[in-house]
C-alpha positions as CSV (number, residue, x, y, z in Angstrom):
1,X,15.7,0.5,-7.1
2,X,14.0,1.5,-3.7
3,X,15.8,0.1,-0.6
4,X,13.7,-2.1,1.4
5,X,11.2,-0.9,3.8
6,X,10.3,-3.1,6.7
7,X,7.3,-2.2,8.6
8,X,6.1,-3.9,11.6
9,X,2.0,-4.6,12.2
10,X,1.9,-1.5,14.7
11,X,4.3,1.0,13.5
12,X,2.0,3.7,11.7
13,X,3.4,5.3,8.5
14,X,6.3,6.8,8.5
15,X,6.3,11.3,8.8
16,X,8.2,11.8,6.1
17,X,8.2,14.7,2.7
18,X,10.0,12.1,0.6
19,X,6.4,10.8,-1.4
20,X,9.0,7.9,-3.1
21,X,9.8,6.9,0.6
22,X,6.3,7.0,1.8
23,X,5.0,4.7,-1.1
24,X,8.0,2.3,-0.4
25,X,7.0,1.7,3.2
26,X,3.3,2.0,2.2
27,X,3.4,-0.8,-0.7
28,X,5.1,-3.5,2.1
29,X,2.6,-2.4,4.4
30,X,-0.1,-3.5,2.2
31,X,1.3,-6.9,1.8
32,X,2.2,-7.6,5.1
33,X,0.4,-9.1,7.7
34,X,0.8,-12.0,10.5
35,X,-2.6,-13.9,11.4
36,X,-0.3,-15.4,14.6
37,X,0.1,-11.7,16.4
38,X,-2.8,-9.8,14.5
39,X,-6.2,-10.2,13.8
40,X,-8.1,-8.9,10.2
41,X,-9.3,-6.0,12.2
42,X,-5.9,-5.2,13.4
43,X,-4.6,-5.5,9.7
44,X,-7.3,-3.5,8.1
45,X,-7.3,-0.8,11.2
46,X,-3.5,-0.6,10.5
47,X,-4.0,0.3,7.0
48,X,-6.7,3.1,7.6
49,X,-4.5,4.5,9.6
50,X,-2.4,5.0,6.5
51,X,-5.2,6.1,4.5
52,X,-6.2,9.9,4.6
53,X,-9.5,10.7,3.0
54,X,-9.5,13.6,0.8
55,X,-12.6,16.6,1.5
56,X,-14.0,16.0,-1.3
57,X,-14.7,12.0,-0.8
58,X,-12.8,11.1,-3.7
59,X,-11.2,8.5,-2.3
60,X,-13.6,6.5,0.3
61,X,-12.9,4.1,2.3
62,X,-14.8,1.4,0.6
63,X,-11.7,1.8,-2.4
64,X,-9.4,0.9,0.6
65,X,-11.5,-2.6,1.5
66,X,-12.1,-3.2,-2.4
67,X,-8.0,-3.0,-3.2
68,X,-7.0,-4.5,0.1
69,X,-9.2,-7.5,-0.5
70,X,-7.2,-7.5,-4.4
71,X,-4.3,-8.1,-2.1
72,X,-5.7,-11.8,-1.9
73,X,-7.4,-11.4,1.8
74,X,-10.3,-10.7,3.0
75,X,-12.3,-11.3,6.6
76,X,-13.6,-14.7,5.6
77,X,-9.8,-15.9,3.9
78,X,-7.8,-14.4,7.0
79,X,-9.8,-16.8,9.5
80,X,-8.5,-19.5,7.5
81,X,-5.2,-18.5,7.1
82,X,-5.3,-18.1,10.9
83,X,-5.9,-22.1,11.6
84,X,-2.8,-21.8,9.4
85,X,-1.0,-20.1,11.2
86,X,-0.3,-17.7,7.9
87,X,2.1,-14.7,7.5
88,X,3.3,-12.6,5.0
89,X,6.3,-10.4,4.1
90,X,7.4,-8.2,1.5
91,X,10.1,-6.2,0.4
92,X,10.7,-3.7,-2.4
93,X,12.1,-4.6,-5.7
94,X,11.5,-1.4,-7.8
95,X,9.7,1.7,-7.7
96,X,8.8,4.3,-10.6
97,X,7.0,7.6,-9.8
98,X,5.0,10.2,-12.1
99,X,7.2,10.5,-15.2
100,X,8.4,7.5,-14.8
101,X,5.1,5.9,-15.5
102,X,3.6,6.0,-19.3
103,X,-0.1,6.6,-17.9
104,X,0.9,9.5,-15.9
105,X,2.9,11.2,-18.3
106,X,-0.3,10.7,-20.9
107,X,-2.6,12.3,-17.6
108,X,-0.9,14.2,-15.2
109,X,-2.0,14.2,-11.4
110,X,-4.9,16.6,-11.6
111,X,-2.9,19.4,-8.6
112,X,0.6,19.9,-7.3
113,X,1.8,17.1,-4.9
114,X,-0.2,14.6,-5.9
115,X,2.0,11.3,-6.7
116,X,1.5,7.9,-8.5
117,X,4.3,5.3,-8.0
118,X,4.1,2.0,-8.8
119,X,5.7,-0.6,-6.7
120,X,7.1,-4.1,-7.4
121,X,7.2,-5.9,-4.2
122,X,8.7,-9.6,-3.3
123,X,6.0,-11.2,-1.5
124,X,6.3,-14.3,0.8
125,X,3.2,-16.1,1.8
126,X,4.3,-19.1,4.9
127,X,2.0,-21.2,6.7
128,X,2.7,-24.2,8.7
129,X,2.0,-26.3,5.4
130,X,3.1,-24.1,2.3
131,X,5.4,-21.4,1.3
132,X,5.4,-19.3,-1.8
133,X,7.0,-16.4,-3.3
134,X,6.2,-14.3,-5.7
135,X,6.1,-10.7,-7.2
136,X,2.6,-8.2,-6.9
137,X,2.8,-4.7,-8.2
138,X,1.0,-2.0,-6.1
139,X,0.3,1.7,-7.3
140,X,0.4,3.7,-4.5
141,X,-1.1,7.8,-4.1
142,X,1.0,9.9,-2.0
143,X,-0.5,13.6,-1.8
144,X,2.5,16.5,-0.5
145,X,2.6,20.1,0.3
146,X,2.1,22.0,-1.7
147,X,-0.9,20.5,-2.1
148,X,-3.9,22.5,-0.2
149,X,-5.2,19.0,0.7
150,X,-1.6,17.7,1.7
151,X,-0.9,18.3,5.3
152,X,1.8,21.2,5.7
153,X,5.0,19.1,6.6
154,X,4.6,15.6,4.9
155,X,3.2,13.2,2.7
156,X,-0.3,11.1,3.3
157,X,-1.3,7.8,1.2
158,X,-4.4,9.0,-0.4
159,X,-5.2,5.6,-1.7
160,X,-3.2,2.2,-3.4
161,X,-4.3,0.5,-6.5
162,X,-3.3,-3.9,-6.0
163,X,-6.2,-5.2,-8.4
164,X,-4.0,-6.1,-11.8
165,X,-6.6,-3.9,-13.8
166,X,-6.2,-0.7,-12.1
167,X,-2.1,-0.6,-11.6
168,X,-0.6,2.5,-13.4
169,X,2.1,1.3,-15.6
């Protein structure tokens, strides 16, 4: 079990070589955002930030929109959750990485510090006039050195996976 990561709307992702640690904190900062401090620009600009595009394009940005949007929100859905006054927090339950997962172990990443982990995360949706829990899994790609595409020192999220079809289990 991964400890829990808190991450604030403006703290940016955390420099770090650990990929399990970097997908912890990136997983909790998928699912959460604040519509009473932040608007959905702020949110999504937040996550780009996260997000680093590989050379070859493989990963565009439009993946980014199209699995943040699985996360439930979207431009039109956060206005509304604004006149609510909506938030939302999460916190990590579990975490597998590469082996750990059957679909990686059946295909490998295709290089050398690429990562998959999949992460289970307690979610809490509040609003002045509902509250709900529940539990969303996120698969998260972390690419490391010794990647050539990795930056030299640390880990980058090279893209996250929230739509229930696409999580690697």
């Amino acid at each position: 079990m991964a400890p829990d990561v808190v991450i604030g709307g403006a703290e940016d992702a955390p420099r770090t070589a650990d990929f399990r640690k970097l997908a912890a904190a990136a997983a909790t900062a998928i699912y959460t955002w604040d519509t009473r401090t932040s608007s959905y620009s702020e949110v999504y600009s937040r996550l780009r930030d996260w997000w680093d595009v590989l050379p070859d394009g493989s990963n565009p940005l439009a993946v980014l929109v199209q699995e943040f949007e699985a996360t439930g929100v979207n431009a039109g859905s956060y206005t509304t959750l604004a006149d609510q006054q909506a938030h939302r927090s999460a916190a990590v339950e579990s975490l597998h990485c590469d082996s750990e997962l059957a679909k990686v172990r059946e295909r490998p990443a295709p290089w050398e510090g690429l990562h998959v982990c999949t992460v289970s995360v307690n979610v809490q949706d509040q609003s002045i006039s509902a509250r709900n829990t529940y539990t969303a899994s996120v698969s998260v790609m972390v690419n490391c050195p010794p990647a050539v595409t990795a930056p030299t020192d640390h880990c980058v999220m090279v893209g996250f996976y929230a739509a229930p079809s696409r999580i690697v289990y």
